[in-house]
C-alpha positions as CSV (number, residue, x, y, z in Angstrom):
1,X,67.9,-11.5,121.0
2,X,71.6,-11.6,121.8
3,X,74.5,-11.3,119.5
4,X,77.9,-12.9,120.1
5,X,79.8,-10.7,117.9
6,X,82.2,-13.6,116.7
7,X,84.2,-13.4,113.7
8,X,82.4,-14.8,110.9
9,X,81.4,-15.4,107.8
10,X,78.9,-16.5,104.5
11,X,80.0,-18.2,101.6
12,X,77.2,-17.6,98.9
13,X,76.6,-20.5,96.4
14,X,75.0,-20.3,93.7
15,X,70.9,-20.9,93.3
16,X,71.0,-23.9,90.7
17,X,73.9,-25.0,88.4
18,X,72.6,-28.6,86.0
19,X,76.7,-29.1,86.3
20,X,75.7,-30.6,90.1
21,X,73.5,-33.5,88.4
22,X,76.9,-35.7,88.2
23,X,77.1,-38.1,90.8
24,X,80.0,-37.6,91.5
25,X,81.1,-34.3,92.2
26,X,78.5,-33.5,94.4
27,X,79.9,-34.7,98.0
28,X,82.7,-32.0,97.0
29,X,80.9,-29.3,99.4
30,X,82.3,-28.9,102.6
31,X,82.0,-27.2,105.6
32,X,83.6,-23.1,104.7
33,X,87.4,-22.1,105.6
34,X,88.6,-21.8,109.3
35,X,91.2,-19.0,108.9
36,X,90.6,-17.0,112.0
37,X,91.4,-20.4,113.5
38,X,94.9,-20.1,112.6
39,X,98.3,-19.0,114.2
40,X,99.5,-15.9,113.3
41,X,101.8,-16.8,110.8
42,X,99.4,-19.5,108.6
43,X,96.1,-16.6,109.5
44,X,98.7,-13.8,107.6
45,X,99.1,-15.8,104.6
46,X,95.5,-14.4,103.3
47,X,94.7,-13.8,99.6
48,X,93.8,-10.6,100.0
49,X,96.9,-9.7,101.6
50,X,99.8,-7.1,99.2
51,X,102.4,-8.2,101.6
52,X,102.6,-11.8,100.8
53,X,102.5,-14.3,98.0
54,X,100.2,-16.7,99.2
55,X,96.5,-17.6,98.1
56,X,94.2,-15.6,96.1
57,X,93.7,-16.8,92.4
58,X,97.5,-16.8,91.9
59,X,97.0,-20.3,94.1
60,X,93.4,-21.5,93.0
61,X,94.4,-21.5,89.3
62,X,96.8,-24.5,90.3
63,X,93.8,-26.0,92.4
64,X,91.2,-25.5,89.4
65,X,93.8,-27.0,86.8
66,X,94.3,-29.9,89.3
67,X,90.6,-31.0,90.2
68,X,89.6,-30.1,86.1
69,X,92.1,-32.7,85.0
70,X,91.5,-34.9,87.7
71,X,87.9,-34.9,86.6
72,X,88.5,-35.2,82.9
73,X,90.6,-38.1,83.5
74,X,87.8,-40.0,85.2
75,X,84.9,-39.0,83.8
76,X,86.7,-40.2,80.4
77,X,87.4,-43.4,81.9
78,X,83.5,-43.8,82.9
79,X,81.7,-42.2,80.2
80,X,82.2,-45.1,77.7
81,X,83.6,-47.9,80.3
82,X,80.3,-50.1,79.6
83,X,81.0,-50.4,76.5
84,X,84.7,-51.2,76.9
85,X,83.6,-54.1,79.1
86,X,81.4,-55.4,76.9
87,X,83.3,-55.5,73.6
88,X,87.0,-55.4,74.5
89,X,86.5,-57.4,77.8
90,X,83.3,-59.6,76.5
91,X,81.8,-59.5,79.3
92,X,78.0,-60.3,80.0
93,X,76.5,-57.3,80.0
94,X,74.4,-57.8,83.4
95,X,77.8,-58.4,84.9
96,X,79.5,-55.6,83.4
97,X,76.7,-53.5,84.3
98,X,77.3,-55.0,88.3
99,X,80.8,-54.0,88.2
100,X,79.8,-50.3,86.5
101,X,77.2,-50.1,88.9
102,X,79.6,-51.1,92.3
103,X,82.4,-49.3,91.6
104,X,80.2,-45.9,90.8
105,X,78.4,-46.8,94.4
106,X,81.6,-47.3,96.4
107,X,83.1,-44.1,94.1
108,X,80.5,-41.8,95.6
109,X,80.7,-43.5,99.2
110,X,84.4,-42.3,99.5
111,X,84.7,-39.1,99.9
112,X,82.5,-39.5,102.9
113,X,86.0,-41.0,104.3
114,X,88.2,-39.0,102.2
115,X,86.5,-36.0,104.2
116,X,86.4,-37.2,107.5
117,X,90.3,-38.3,107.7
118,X,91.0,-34.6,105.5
119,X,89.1,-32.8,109.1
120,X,90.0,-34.7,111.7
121,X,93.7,-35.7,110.5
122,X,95.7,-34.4,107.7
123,X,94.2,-31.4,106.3
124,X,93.1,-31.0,102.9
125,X,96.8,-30.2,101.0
126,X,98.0,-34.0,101.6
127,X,94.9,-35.4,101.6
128,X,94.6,-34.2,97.5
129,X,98.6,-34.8,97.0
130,X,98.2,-38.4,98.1
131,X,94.6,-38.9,96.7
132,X,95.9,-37.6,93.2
133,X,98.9,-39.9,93.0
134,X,96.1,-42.9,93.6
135,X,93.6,-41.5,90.8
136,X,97.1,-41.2,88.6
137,X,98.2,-45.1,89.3
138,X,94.7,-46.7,89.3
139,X,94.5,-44.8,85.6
140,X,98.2,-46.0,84.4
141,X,96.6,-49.7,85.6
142,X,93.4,-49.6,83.7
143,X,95.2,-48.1,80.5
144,X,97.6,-50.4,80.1
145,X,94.9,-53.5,80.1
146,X,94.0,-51.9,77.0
147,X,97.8,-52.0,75.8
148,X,99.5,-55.3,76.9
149,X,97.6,-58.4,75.0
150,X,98.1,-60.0,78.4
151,X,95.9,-57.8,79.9
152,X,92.2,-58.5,77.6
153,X,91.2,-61.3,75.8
154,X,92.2,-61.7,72.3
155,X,89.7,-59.5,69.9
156,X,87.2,-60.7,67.6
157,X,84.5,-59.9,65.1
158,X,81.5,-57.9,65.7
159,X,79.6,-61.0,64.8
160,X,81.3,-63.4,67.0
161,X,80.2,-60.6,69.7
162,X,76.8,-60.8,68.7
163,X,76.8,-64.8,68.9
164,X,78.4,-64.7,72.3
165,X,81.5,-66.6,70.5
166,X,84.2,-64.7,71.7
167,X,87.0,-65.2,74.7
168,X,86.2,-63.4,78.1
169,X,88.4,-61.9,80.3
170,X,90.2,-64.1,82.5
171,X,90.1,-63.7,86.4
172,X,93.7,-62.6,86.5
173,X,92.9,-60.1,83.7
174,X,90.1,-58.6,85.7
175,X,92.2,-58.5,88.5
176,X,94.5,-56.0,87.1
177,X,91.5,-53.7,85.8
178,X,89.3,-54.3,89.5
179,X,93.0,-52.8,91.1
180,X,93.2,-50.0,88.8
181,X,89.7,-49.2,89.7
182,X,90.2,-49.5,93.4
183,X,92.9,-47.1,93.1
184,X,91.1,-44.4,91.2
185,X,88.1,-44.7,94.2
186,X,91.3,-43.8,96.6
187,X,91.8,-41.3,94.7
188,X,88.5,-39.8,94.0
189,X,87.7,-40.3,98.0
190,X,90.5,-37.4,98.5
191,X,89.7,-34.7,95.6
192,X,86.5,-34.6,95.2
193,X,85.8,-33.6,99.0
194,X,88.9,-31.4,99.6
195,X,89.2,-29.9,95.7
196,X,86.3,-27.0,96.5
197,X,86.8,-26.2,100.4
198,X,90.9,-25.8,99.6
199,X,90.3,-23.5,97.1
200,X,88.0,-21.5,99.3
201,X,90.7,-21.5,101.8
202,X,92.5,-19.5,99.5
203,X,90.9,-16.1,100.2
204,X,90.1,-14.0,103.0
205,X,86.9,-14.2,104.3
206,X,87.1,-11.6,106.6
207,X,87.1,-8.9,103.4
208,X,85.3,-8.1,100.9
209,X,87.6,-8.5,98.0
210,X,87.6,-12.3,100.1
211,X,84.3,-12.8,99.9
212,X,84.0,-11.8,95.8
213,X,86.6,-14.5,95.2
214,X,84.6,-17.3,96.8
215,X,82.0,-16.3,94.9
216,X,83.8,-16.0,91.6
217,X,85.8,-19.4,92.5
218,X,82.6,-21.1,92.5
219,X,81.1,-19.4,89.6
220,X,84.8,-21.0,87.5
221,X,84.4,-24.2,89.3
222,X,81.0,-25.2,87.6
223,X,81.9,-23.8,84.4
224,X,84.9,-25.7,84.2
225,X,82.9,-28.7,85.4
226,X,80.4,-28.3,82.4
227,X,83.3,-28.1,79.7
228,X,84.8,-31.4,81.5
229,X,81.3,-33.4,81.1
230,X,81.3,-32.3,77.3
231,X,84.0,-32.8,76.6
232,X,84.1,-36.5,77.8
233,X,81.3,-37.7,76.8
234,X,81.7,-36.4,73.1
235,X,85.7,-36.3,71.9
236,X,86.8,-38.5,74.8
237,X,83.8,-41.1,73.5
238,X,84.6,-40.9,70.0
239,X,88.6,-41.5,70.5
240,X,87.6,-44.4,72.5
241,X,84.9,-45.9,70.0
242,X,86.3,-45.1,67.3
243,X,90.4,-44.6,66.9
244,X,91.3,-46.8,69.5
245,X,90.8,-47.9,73.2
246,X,95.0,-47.5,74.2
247,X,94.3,-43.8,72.7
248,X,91.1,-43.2,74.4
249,X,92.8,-44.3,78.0
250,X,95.9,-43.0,77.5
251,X,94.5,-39.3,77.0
252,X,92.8,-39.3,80.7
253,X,96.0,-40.8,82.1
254,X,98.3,-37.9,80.6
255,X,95.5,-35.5,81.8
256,X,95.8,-37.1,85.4
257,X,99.5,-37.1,85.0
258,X,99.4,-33.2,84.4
259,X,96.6,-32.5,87.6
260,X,99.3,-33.7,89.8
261,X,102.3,-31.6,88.3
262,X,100.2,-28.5,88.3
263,X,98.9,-29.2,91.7
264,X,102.2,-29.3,93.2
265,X,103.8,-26.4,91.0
266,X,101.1,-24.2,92.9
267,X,102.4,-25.8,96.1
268,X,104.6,-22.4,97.6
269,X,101.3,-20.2,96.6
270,X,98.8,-22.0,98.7
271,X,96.9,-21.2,102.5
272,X,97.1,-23.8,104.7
273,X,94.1,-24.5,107.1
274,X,94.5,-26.4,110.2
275,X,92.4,-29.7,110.9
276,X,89.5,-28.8,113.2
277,X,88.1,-32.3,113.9
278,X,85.3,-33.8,112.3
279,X,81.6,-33.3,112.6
280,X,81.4,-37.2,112.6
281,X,82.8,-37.3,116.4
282,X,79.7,-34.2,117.7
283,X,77.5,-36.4,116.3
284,X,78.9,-39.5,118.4
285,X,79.2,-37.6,121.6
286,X,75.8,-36.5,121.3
287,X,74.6,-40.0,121.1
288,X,76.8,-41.4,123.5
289,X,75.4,-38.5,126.2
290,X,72.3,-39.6,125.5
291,X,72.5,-43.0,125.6
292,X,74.0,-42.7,129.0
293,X,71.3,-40.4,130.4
294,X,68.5,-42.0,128.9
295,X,67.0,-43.0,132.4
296,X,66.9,-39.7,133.4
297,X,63.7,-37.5,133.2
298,X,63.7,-33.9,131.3
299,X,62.1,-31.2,133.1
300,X,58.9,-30.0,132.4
301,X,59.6,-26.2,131.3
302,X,62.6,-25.4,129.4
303,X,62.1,-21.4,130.9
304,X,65.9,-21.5,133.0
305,X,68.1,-23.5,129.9
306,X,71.0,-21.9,131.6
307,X,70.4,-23.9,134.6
308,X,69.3,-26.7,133.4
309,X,71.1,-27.8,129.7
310,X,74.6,-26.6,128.2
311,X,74.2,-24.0,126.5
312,X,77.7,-22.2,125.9
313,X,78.5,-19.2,123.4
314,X,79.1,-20.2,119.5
315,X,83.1,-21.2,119.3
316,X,85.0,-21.6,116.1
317,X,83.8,-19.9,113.0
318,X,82.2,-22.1,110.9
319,X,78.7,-21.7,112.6
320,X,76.6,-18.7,111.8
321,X,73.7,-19.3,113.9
322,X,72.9,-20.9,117.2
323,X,70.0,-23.3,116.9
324,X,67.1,-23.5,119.7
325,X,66.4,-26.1,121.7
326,X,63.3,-27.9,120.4
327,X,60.7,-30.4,121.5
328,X,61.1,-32.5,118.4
329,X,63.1,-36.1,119.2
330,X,63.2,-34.6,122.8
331,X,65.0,-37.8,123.9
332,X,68.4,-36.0,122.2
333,X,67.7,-33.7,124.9
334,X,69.3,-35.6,127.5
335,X,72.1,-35.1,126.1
336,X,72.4,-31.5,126.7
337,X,71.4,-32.1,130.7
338,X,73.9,-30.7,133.0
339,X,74.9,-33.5,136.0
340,X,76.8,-32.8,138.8
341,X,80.2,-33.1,138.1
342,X,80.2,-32.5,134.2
343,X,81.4,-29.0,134.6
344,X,84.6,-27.3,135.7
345,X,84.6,-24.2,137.7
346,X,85.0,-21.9,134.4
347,X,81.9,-23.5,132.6
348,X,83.7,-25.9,130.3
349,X,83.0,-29.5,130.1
350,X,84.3,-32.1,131.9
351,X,84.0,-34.8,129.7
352,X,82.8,-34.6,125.8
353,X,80.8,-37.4,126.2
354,X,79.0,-36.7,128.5
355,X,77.5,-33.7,128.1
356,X,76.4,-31.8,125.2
357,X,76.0,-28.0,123.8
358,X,72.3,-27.7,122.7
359,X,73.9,-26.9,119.2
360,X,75.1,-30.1,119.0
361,X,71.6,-31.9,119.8
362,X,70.1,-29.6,117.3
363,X,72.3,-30.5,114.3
364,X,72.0,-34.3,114.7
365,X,67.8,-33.6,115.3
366,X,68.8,-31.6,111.9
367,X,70.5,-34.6,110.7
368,X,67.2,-37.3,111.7
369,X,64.5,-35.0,110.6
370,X,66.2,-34.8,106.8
371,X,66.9,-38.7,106.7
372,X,63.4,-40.1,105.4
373,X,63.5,-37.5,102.8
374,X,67.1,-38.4,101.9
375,X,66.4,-41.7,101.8
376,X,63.6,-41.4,99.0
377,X,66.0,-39.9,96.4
378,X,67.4,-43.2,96.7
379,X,64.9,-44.7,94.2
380,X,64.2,-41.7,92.5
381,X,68.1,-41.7,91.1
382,X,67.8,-45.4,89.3
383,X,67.1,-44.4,86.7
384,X,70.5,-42.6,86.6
385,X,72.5,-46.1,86.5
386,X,70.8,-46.9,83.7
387,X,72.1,-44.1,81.4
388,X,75.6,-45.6,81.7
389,X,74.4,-49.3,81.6
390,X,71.0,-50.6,79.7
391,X,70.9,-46.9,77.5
392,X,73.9,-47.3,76.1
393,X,73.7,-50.9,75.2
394,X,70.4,-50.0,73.4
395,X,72.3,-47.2,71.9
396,X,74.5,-50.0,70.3
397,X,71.8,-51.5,68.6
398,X,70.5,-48.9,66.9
399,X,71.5,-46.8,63.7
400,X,74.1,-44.3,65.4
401,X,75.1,-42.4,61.4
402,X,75.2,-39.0,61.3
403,X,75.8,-38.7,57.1
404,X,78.1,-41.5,55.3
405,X,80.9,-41.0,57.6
406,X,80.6,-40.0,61.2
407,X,79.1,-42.5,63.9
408,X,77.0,-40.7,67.2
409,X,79.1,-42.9,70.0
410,X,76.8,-44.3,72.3
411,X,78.5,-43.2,75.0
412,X,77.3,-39.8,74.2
413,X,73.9,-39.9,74.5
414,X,73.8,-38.5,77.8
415,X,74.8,-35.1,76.4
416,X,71.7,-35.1,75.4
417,X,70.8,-34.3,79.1
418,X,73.3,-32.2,79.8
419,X,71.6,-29.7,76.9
420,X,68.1,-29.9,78.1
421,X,69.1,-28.9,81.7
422,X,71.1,-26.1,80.1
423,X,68.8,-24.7,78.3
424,X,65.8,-25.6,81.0
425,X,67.7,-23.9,83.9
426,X,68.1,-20.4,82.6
427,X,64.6,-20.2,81.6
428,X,63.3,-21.2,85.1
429,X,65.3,-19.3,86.9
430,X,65.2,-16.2,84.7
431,X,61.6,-16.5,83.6
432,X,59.5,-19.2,84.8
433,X,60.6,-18.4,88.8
434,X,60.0,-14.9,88.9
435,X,56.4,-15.6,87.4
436,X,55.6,-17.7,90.4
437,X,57.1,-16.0,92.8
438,X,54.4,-13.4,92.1
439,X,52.1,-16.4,92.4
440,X,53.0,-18.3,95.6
441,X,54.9,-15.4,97.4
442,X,57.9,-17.9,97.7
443,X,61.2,-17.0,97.1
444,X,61.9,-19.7,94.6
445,X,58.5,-20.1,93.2
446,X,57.9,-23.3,94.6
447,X,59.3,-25.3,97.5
448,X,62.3,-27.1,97.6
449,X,60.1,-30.3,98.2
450,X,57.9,-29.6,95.6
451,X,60.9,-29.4,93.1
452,X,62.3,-32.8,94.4
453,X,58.8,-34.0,94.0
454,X,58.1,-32.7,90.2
455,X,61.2,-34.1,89.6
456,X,60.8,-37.7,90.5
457,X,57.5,-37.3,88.5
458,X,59.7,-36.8,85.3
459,X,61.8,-39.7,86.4
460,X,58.9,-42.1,85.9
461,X,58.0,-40.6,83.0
462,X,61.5,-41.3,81.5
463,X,61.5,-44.9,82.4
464,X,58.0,-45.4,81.0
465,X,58.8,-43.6,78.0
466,X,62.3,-45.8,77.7
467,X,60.4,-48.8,77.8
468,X,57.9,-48.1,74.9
469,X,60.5,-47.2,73.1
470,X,62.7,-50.1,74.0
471,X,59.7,-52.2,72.4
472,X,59.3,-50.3,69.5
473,X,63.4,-50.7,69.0
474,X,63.2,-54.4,69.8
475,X,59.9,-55.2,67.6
476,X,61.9,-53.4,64.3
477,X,65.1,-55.3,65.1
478,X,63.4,-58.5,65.3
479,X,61.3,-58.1,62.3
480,X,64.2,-57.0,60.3
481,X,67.0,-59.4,61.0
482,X,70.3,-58.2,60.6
483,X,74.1,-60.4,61.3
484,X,74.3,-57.5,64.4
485,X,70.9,-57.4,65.3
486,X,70.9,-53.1,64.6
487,X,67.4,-52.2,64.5
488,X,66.9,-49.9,61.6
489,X,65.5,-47.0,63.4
490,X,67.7,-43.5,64.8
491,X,69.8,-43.8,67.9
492,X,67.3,-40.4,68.7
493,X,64.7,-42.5,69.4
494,X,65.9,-42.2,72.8
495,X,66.1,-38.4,73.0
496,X,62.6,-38.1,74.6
497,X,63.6,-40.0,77.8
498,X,67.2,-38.3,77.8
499,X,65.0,-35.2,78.2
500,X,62.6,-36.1,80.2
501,X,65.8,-37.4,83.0
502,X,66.9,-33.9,82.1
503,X,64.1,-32.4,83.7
504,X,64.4,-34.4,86.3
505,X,68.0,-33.8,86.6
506,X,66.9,-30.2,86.6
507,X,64.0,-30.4,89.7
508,X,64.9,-33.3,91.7
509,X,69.0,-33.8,91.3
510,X,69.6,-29.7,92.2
511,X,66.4,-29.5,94.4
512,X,68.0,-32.6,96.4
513,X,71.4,-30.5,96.2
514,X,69.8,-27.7,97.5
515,X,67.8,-29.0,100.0
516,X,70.6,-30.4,102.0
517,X,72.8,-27.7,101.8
518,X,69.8,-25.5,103.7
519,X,68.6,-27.6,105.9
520,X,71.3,-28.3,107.5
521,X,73.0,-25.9,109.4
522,X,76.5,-24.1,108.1
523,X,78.6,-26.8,110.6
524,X,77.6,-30.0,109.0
525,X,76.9,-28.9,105.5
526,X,79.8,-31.5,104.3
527,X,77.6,-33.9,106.0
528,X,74.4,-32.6,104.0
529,X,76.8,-33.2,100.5
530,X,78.5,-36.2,101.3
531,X,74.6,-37.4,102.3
532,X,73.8,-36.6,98.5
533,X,77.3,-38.6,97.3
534,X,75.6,-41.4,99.6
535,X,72.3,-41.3,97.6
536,X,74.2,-41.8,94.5
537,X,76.2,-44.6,95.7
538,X,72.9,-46.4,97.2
539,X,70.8,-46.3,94.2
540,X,73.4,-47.8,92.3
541,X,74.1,-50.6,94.8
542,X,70.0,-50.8,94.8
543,X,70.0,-51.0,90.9
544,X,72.7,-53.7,91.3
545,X,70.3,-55.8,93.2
546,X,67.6,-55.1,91.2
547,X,69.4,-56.0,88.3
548,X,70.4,-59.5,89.7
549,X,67.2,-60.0,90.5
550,X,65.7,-59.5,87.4
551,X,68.3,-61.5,85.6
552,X,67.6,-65.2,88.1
553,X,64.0,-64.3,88.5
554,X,63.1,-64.0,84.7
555,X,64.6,-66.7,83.0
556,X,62.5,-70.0,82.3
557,X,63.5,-73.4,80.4
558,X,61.5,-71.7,77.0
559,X,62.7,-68.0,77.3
560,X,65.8,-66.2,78.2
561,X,65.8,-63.5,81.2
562,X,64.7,-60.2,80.5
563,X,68.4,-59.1,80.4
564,X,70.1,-61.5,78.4
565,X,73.0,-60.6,76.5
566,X,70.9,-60.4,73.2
567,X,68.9,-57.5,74.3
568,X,66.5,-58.3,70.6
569,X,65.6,-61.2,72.6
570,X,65.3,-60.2,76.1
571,X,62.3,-57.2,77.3
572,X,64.7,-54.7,78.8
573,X,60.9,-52.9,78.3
574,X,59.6,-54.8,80.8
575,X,63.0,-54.0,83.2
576,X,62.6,-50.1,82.9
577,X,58.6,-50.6,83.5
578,X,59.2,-52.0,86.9
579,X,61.4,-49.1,88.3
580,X,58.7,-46.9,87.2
581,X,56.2,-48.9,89.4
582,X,58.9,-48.9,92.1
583,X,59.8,-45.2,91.8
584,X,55.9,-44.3,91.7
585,X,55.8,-46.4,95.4
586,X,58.5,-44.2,95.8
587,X,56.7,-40.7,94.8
588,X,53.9,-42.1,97.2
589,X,56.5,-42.3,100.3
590,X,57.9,-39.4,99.7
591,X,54.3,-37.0,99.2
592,X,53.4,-39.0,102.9
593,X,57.0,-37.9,104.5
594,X,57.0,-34.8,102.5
595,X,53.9,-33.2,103.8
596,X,55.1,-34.0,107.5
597,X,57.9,-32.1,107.2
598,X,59.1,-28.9,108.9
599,X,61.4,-26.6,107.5
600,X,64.4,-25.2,109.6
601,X,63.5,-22.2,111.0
602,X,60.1,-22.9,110.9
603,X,58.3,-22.1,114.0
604,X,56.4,-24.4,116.1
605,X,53.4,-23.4,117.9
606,X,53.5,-25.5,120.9
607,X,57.0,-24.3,121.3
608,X,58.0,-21.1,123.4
609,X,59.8,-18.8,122.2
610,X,63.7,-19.4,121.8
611,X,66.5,-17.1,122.2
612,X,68.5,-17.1,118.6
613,X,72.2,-16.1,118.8
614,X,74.3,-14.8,115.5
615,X,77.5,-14.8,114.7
616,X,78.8,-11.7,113.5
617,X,77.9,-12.1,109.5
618,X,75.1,-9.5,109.8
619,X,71.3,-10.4,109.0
């Protein structure tokens, strides 16, 4: 085995947090710090260096305040925007639940960009200075349509609501509310990728009092990310719902308004990394390389690589670990094939495109081997759209009183998650993991595909659980008539399938998470979290369509669609009973794909074996 004693290191993340079941933070992981890239004078601007003033948590406290209040701002904004659209707007609630739905998809399909132009161009400093000052002017937009009467339809009774009696929004009014969204998507496109890797950028990696940092920056990342997601969808919620809309806007936007002071207060304390170029381009040399050679015919023994592929030491020091040429999608190979010509007398490349490092072939066979599994947490994350659609709308209908006074906002029901996967992750990891360790002689107890799996089983069970009790709800509203339709039953009728998506938030959301940040090697782990971002933003474009197709496809001249406006006479039971069918197709697809799949690392027999070469983070 040969070692390239390269200067390098690991950034441990933690096992499981429930705070990574939000959509929308999770693309924030990207590829670790570059430092020993640097000139001299950025590389001696270390945190753990006495003899300077920059980084260390002098300069991630300004970071943390700036992504906490960026994310309070937003998540404020979203927690309870259904029901803004719904009864300040008017809108029909299929279409407000289109434009929830869209603008959550396209949300989590920005940082994918925000990252890419952050690596390849600007760095990660302007990319969150310009990406704040977005977020800050898309939220000033969207509060004050909830300020100027110009901005919303004039208000009206509850009862008018209920008979669909009331004025909707006009085009130019959702104009003004579709730019302020727009703007908040620039915006989250350029924090939510940079906001994590910038602070890690902060500390030097190359010590140990570096490495503890990282970990503890991680450790106050999460936490911080909890208290954001409770306090948004309870205080935040309850302004909104109950004191007033300008109020319950206007808070995010001052808390927006403070991220970007604090960010740039911290500006003379911070570590500047470099641009190294994006992952995005390996990916398109490697297919352009082989696309080019495809004509050509690999050998039939890979015994001389040197000779035969490119195969140079590990550069840069983001990669830990050299990956070994495999048989596997042995077409990518090509790539890799050294021509005459494609090399210059010291053993560089002539041309990036057209030839290859055998890394490079590896990480995108990385990158097709993981797609079919990525592709089936598509489905299995429906059910998520609906917790800020359909769930809260029956939430509405329902008795929300805690005692004669206080009202449980139905924006807030999702907290009820939030506690079931904090309470359910310490037990499994504490208790329930070590037991089955001792059980299956696996490291985690089970497999990280057989924790996705478990976890799409308690999706299904949610939505079938939602729609009995979405009957039950609609049968008592029905039979006792009311001027607001509120069925006489407890808004925590729905608690059993707010825990049930916690446990699936719990196995399938983190196990997802997880799963991608392994199996993907260190170099293109922003890829693996930007993939999960990607998930997010396609089940919601997928529920979309569902939803569209459902309202058309459902309506006849002697009943209304299942998802009318009056959800006492639509079957929004019948609605969450056909994603369970489709997310069951889905648990099929996935067992199929599943038990074809091999782990990285794993060893295959009708391979020889492969020289492995480490950087220098020790094994």
């Amino acid at each position: 085995m040969m070692m390239a004693m390269e200067e390098n290191y690991e950034t441990k993340q933690p096992s499981s947090s429930w705070c990574l079941t939000s959509c929308i933070n999770s693309s924030c992981l990207q590829k670790g710090p570059t430092l020993a890239n640097l000139p001299n004078s950025a590389s001696q601007s270390s945190a753990t260096n006495p003899k300077n003033h920059r980084g260390g948590w002098k300069a991630v406290s300004f970071i943390l305040g700036n992504e906490t209040f960026e994310r309070l701002a937003v998540f404020g904004l979203f927690a309870n925007f259904m029901v803004y659209l719904t009864r300040e707007l008017h809108l029909d609630q299929v279409y407000a639940a289109n434009i929830v739905s869209i603008w959550f998809g396209v949300t989590n399909f920005a940082p994918l960009f925000g990252a890419f132009i952050s690596d390849a161009y600007i760095g990660r400093f302007r990319t969150i200075a310009f990406a704040s000052f977005a977020t800050l002017s898309g939220l000033i937009v969207v509060t004050l349509t909830s300020w100027f009467p110009q901005l919303h339809p004039p208000p009206c009774t509850p009862q008018q609501l209920a008979s669909g009696h009331c004025v909707r929004a006009s085009n130019s009014q959702m104009s003004a509310l579709i730019l302020g969204l727009c703007l908040i998507t620039i915006g989250s496109a350029g924090v939510r990728p940079c906001s994590i890797p910038f602070g890690v950028d902060q500390f030097d990696p190359t010590t140990c009092e570096g490495k503890k940092g990282i970990n503890s920056y991680f450790n106050w990342y999460y936490t911080t990310f909890t208290l954001v997601l409770l306090i948004t969808q309870t205080v935040v919620v309850y302004i909104q719902e109950t004191l007033s809309w300008k109020i319950g806007f206007g808070i995010p936007t001052l808390c927006m308004f403070c991220s970007v002071i604090m960010f740039f207060v911290g500006t003379r304390f911070y570590v500047h990394v470099i641009p190294e170029g994006s992952i995005f381009s390996s990916i398109a040399q490697v297919l352009m390389a082989a696309y080019r050679k495809r004509k050509l015919n690999l050998p039939m023994r890979d015994e001389e690589l040197d000779e035969v592929y490119y195969d140079p030491p590990l550069t840069g020091n983001t990669i830990l670990s050299k990956l070994p040429l495999t048989k596997q999608f042995r077409a990518l190979n090509k790539a890799a094939l050294i021509m005459e010509g494609e090399l210059n007398p010291d053993g560089s490349r002539v041309s990036n495109w057209r030839v290859v490092s055998i890394q490079q072939v590896e990480e995108v066979k990385c990158l097709a081997r993981i797609i079919p599994i990525w592709a089936t947490g598509i489905v299995s994350l429906i059910p998520m759209a609906q917790q800020g659609t359909f769930i809260v709308l029956q939430a509405l209908k329902m008795n929300r009183h805690l005692g004669p006074k206080f009202q449980f906002p139905a924006g807030s029901q999702g907290v009820i998650s939030l506690i079931t996967v904090a309470i359910w992750l310490p037990f499994y990891d504490q208790i329930l993991v070590p037991k089955l360790r001792k059980t299956t002689k696996h490291e985690g107890g089970i497999t990280l595909l057989q924790r996705i799996g478990i976890g799409m089983v308690f999706s299904i069970l949610s939505m079938v659980v939602a729609g009995f009790v979405e009957k039950v709800r609609r049968d008592s509203a029905n039979s006792n008539p009311t001027p607001l339709g509120i069925a006489p039953m407890s808004v925590f009728w729905l608690a059993p399938q707010l825990i049930l998506f916690g446990f699936f938030e719990a196995f399938s959301l983190i196990g997802q998470i997880e799963f991608l940040n392994r199996q993907f090697p260190e170099h293109m782990r922003s890829i693996g979290n930007s993939l999960f971002s990607c998930s997010i933003a396609f089940s919601n474009y997928l529920s979309t369509m569902i939803v569209n197709i459902v309202h058309h496809a459902t309506r006849t001249h002697t009943h209304p669609d299942w998802l009318t406006n009056n959800i006492n006479d639509g079957r929004i039971d019948y609605f969450y009973y056909l994603i369970a069918v489709l997310a069951t197709l889905n648990l099929i697809y996935f067992i199929y794909v599943a038990r074809r799949y091999r782990y990285m690392g794993s060893v295959d027999l009708q391979d020889e074996s492969h020289e492995v070469q480490l950087g220098s983070h020790k094994a």
